[in-house]
N, C-alpha and C positions, 0 to 999 in steps of 0.2 A: 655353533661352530661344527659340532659331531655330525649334524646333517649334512651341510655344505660337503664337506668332504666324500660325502658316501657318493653324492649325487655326482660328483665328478670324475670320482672313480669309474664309475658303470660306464662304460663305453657302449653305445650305438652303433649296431651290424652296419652302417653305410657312413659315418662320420665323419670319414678320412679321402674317402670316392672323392671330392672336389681338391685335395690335397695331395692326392698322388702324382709321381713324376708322369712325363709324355714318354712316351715310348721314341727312343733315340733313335737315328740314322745311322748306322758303323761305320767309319772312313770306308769310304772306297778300297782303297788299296788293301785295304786288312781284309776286307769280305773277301777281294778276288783274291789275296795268298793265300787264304784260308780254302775255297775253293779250290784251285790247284792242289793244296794239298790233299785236300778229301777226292780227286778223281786219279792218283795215281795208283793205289790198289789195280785198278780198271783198264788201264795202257800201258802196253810194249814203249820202249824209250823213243821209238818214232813217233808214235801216236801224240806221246805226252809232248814232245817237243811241237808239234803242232798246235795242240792246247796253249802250248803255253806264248809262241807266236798270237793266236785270236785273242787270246785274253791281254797281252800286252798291247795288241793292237785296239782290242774295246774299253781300256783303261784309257788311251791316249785320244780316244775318239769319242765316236756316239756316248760311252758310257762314263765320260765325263759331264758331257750335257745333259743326259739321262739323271745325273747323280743330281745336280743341280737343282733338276727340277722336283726329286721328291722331299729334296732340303726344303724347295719353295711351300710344296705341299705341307710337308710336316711343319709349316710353320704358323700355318690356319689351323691344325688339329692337335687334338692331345693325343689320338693316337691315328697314325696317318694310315695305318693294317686294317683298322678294324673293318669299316666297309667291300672292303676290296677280298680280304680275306672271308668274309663270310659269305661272298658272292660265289669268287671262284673256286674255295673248299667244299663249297655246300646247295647256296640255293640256286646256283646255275649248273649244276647237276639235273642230267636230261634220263638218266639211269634209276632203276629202284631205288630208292636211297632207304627204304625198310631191310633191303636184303643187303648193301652193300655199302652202306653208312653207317646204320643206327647201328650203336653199342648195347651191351647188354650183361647182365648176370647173375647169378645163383644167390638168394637168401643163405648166408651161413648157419642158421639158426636147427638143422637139424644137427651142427656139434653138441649144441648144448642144449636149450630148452625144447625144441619141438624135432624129433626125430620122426621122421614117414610112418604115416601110421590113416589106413583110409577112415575116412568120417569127420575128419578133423580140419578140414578145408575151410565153411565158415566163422569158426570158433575162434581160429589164429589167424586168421582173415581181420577177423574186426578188431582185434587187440595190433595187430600189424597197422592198420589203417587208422586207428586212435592216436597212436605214439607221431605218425608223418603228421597229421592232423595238428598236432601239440606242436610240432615244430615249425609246421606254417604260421602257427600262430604266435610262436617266437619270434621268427620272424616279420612276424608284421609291425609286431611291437620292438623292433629290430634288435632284439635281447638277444641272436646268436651271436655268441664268440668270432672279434674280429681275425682273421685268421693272420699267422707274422709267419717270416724266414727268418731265423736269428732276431733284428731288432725291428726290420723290413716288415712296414705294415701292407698286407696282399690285397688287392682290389678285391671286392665282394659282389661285384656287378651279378655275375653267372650267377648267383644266390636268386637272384629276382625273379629267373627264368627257369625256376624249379615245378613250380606253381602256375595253374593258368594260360599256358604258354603251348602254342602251337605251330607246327608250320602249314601254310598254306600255298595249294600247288596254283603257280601259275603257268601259262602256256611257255614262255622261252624263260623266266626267272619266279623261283617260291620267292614266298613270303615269310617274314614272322609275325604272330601274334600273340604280344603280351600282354593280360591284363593283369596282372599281381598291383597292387597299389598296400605300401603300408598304412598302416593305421593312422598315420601325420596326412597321408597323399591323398587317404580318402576311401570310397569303399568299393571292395574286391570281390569276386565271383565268391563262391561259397558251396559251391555244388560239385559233388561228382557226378562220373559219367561210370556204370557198371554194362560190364558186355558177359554175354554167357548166351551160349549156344544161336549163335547168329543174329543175335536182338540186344538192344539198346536200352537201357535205364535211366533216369536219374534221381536223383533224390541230394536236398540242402543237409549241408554239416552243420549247419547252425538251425535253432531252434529257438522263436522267444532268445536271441541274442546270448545265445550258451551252447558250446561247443553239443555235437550227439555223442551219447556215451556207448563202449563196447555194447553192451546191451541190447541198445536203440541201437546202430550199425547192425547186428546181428540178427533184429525183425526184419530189417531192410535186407538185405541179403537172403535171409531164409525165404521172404517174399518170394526175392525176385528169380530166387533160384528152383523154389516149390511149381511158378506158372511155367516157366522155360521147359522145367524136366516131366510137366503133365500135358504142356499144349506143342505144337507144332513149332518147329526149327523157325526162325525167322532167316531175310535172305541174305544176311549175311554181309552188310553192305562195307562193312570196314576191310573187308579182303582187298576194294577200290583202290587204300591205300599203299595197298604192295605194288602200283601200278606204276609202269616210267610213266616219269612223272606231267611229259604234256599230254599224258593220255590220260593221267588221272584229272588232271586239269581240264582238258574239255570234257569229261565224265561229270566233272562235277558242275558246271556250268548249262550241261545237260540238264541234268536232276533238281537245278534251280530254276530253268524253263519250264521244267515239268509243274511244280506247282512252289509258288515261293514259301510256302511251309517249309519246303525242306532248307532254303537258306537259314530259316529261325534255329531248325534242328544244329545244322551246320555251325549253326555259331555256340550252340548252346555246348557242343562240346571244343568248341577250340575253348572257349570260356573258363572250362571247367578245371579245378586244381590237379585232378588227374584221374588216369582212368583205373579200373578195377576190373582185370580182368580173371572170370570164373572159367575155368578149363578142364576139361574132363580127362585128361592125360592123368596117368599116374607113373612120372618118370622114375627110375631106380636112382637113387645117390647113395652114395655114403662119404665120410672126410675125405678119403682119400681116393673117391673119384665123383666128379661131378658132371659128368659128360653127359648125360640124357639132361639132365635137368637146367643147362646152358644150353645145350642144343635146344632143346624144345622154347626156351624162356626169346633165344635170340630167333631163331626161323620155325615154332610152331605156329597151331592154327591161325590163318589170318584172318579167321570174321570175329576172333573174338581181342582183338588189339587193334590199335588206332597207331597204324606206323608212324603219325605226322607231331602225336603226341611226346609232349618234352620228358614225361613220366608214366609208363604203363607198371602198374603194379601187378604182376601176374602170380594168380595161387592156383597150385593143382590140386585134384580130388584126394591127393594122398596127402596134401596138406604142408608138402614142399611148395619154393616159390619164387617168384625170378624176378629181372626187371627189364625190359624191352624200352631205350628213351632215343629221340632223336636227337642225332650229334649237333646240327648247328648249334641251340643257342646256348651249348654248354659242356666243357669237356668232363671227364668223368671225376675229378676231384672234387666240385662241387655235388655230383649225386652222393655219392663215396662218404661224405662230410654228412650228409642227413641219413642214411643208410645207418654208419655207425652209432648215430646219438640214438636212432630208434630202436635201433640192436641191445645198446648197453642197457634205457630202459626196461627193454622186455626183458633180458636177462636180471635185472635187480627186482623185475617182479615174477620172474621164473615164469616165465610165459603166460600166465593168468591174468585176467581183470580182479585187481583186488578191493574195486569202489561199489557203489552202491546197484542193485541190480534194477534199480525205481527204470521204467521204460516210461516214457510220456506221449501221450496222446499224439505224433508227430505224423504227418501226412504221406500217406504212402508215395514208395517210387511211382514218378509217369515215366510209361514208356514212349520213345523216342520214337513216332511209327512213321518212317519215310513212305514216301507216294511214290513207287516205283513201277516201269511198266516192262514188257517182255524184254527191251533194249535193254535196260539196264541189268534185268533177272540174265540174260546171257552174256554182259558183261563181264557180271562176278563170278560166271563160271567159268569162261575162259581166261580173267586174270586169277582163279584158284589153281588152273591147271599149269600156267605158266609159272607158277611161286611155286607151287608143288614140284614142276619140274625141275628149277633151278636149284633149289635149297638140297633136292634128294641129293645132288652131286655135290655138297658139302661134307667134307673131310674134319669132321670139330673133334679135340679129345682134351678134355681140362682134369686135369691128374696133378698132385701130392706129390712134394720130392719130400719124402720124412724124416731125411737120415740125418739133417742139420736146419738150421736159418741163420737168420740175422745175428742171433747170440755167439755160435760160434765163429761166422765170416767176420764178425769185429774183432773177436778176442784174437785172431789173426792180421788186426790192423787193415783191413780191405772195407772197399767200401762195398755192401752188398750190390746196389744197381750196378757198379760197374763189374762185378762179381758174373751175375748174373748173364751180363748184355758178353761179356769176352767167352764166356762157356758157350753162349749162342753162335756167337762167332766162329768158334772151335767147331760147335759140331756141327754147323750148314758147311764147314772148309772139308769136316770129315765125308760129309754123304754127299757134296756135290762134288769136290776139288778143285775148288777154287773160292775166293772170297766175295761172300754176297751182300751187296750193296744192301743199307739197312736206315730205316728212318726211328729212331727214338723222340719220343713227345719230351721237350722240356717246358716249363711252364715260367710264362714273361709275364703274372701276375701283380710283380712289385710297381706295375706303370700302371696306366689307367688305361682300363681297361683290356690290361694283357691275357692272350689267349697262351700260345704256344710259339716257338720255336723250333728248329730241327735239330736232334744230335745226331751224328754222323757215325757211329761205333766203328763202321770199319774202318780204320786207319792203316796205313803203313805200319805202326809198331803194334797192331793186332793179329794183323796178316804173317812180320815176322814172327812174332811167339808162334801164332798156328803151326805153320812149318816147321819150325825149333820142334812144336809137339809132335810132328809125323814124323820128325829125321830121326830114326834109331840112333844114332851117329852124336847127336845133340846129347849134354849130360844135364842133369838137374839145374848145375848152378845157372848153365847157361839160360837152359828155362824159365830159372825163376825170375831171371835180371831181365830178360826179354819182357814175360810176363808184368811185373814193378813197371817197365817201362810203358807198356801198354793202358795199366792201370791209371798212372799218371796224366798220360795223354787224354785219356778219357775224362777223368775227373775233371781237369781243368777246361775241356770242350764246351762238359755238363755247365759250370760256372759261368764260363762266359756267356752262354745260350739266356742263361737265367738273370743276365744282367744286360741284356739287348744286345750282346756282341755278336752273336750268331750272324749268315752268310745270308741260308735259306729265303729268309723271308725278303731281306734284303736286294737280292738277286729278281727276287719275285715283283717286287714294288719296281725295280728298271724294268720288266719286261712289263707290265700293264701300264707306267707309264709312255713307253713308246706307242702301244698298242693305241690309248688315249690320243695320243697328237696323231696316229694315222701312218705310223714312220714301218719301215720293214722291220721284220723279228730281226735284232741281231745274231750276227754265225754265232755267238758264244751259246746261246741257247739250240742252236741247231745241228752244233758240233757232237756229234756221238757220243765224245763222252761226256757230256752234259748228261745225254738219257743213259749211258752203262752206268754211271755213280748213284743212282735214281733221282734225278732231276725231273719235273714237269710228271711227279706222283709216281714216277718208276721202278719204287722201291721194290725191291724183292722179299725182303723183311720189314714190317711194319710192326714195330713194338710199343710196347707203352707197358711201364711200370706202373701196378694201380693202387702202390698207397703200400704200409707195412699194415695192414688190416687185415680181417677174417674177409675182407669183398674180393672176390676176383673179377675183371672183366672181360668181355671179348668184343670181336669186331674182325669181320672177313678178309682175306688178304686184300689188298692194293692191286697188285696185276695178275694174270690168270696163272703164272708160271712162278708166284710167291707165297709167302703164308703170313697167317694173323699170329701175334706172340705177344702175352700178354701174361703179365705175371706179379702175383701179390708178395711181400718177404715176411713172412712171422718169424717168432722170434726161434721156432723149431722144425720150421718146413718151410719150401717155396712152392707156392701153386701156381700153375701154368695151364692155361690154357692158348692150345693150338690151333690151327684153322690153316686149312688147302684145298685145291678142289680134284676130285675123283678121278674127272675126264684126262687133267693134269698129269701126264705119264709118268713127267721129274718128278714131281713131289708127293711125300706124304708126311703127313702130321706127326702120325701115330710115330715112327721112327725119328722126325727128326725131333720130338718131343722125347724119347728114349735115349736118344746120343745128347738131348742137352745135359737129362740124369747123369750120364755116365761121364761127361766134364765138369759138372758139380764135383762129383768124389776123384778126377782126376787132379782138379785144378786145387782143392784140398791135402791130398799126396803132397801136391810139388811143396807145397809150403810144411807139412810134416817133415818131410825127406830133409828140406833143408835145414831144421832145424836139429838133425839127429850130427 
């Protein structure tokens, strides 16, 4: 009997995937008041009044037939987003999508076990790479923890696509490629791919059917990094990947012309569980500023990282270390979730290998050696100088709020995200003057296959508090009611998002349904304020909360005249990182990264004050 039970207990990382809800349709009518609501921040009461004629006229019209038909659609799938959304967020993206997609960010690991310290690059290298290593292989044996919301059991799809997983450029649409297969599905790539100094490696994690130990990793690494740093640069061919994308696509179609080895190459690294990349940078961090070491992790060298890869693990010479992943086939709470279990390991083993030092007889890395001829060797130089160009005009600063976290914004009854996202709001109202349109990630994982949703921060009762905050005239109490009410507003937006009520996507599925039958864009999407509220990607603010962890992330503004904002809650600091571009005359990071601090300890005040 004592058996039965145990074996029922243990739950299977995918068990529930066939059992999850479909991801809902929202009434009609609730998306567009919903909408109306989120674009009057944006319009004069003439303006709005126009709005609000198109949208009663697209409720009573085309966009009741529209509604209809993605009812009919979602009644073929379990989730009617998924395709559509991955096309038009991601692989129909004709722009860098290394420089202006892929997310990214800084090992925490110099707080506690491994502080910057040069020499020590492939030592915490192989002890980094054993622990992700262990938990692909948790995963295959689907032994990770299935993740819940309260009792809400979370889709675990993104989990699949951590491992093995690439994207591949096509001429007018990418692709993805997954090969992860668990241990029930059958068998799974097993090889990385190591890049250092413009040259390609690879070498199997497995061995005689037993994982390579730190040890074994660290012959393979000292190899591969011993011949790079005694023989000549190789050409550097992953830099291709920083390439808009149907230029990288016919590049690569090129180089499979050229000799079809290189297709084998080709595959061998989509294949691969992920990449390793060695980097001779030694950026400066410390806790309370992480700025070189994100910068460099999201837009450094591009010959030694594979943009299209779902996982680049990047280590510097100083033995800091970053992660470089492309966004389609997965948002950051799935990295973030293996990030920390590899974290809390190293830290229970204080950064060291504490097993057996035995190294076995294992076959040395092959290098990956492309057939490449003068076209291509000029290729990579002038996709080096155009990445080089664009990225120099990035504005990044990921900085430490240390004077509180999560600890105290609860013991104040606030919810920290919404905490955070209204102080953002405050201070883009203080350095612009006026209220800036803002997209927050909420996560629709409780469906199958749920990705994301929009929340909309700036609202009307965010915008009045702001003002309330600028009017000298305005007293506490008044602020702080304004504030409550703002906070509320929020909260319950965040909620419904997370339960399929959200507008965004919604609105999105009528416009590509028309688009589909061949019908004209409706005025509703063409109407101005459609694009002033950030409709159709226009956000001015692009934020995303990345978990209450030691992980921060980034990812580069949205439009040329907004910024990236991205931000972790611990329990005694908030860390932020910012992102804007140079050329950009309105904006700067660094400042509106500084006025978010100084609404931290304002928005703090207000609830002291009122309590005295």
């Amino acid at each position: 009997m004592e058996k039965q039970v145990l074996e029922s207990s243990e739950e299977r990382t995918f068990q529930y995937q066939n059992s999850l809800p479909s991801l809902p349709v929202p009434p009609l009518d609730e998306s567009l008041s919903k909408y109306l609501d989120a674009v009057k921040p944006f319009l004069n009461q003439e303006e709005y009044q126009r709005t609000e004629d198109i949208v009663k006229k697209f409720e009573n019209g085309i966009g009741k037939e529209l509604h209809q038909k993605l009812l009919e659609r979602a009644k073929t799938r379990r989730n009617w987003l998924e395709d559509w959304w991955l096309n038009v967020a991601y692989l129909d993206l004709r722009i860098s999508t290394q420089i202006h997609c892929n997310m990214g960010g800084p090992g925490p690991y110099i707080e506690h076990c491994w502080p910057p310290k040069e020499g020590t690059q492939i030592e915490r290298a192989c002890v980094n790479i054993w622990h992700t290593l262990k938990y692909w292989d948790l995963l295959r044996a689907e032994k990770v923890a299935v993740e819940r919301s309260g009792n809400a059991v979370l889709d675990m799809n993104q989990f699949r696509m951590l491992f093995c997983t690439c994207r591949i450029p096509g001429v007018t649409r990418d692709s993805i490629g997954s090969y992860f297969k668990t241990e029930t599905e059958g068998e799974c790539p097993s090889h990385l791919i190591v890049m250092c100094r413009g040259r390609v490696f690879a070498f199997d994690a497995m061995h005689e059917g037993n994982m390579v130990t730190p040890p074994e990793i660290f012959r393979q690494l000292t190899y591969i990094q011993k011949r790079c740093h005694s023989e000549p640069d190789g050409p550097g061919l992953a830099a291709l990947t920083s390439n808009e994308r149907t230029k990288w696509a016919e590049l690569r179609e090129y180089l499979i012309s050229l000799d079809p080895k290189n297709l084998t190459l080709l595959e061998k690294i989509q294949r691969s569980l992920f990449v390793v990349c060695l980097d001779d940078s030694s950026p400066h961090a410390t806790p309370e500023d992480y700025t070189e070491v994100t910068r460099l992790g999201l837009v450094g060298d591009p010959t030694v990282r594979w943009g299209d890869k779902s996982y680049n693990s990047i280590f510097f010479s100083n033995g800091t270390c970053s992660a470089l992943c492309d966004h389609s086939p997965f948002d950051a709470m799935a990295l973030i979730t293996m990030l920390s279990y590899a974290e809390k390991k190293i830290i229970e083993n204080e950064g060291k290998w504490k097993g057996s030092d035995k190294v076995r007889d294992i076959p040395w890395p092959e290098e990956l050696v492309f057939t490449v001829d003068q076209k291509v060797i000029k290729e990579i130089e002038h996709t080096k100088e155009l990445y080089y160009k664009k990225v120099s005009d990035l504005h990044l600063v990921n900085y430490a709020f240390t004077s509180f976290g999560k600890a105290l914004i609860r013991k104040r009854k606030l919810h920290p995200d919404t905490f955070v996202q209204l102080a953002l709001q405050l201070a883009y109202y203080k350095c612009h003057g006026r209220p800036g349109c803002c997209y927050e990630t909420a996560m629709t994982r409780r469906f199958y296959h749920g990705r994301t949703e929009t929340v909309r921060p700036c609202t009307m009762e965010a915008v009045e508090w702001c003002k309330s905050m600028l009017d000298p005239s305005d007293g506490t109490y008044q602020r702080l009611q304004l504030m409550h009410k703002a906070f509320a507003k929020h909260n319950k937006m965040r909620k419904e998002c997370e339960n399929g009520k959200g507008f965004d996507r919604h609105l999105l599925g009528l416009l590509l349904i028309a688009q589909e039958q061949g019908l004209p864009v409706p005025e509703l999407y063409v109407d101005n304020a459609f694009t002033a509220s950030g409709g159709g990607g226009n956000f001015i603010l692009s934020t995303s909360l990345t978990g209450y962890t030691r992980f921060t992330g980034s990812a580069l503004p949205m439009v040329y005249h907004g910024y990236g904002f991205f931000y972790a809650i611990r329990d005694d600091r908030i860390v932020t990182t910012c992102s804007s571009w140079k050329s950009c005359p309105e904006t700067d990071a660094e400042v509106l990264c500084r006025t978010v601090f100084q609404c931290f300890q304002d928005m703090l005040q207000l609830t002291v004050a009122a309590q005295l």
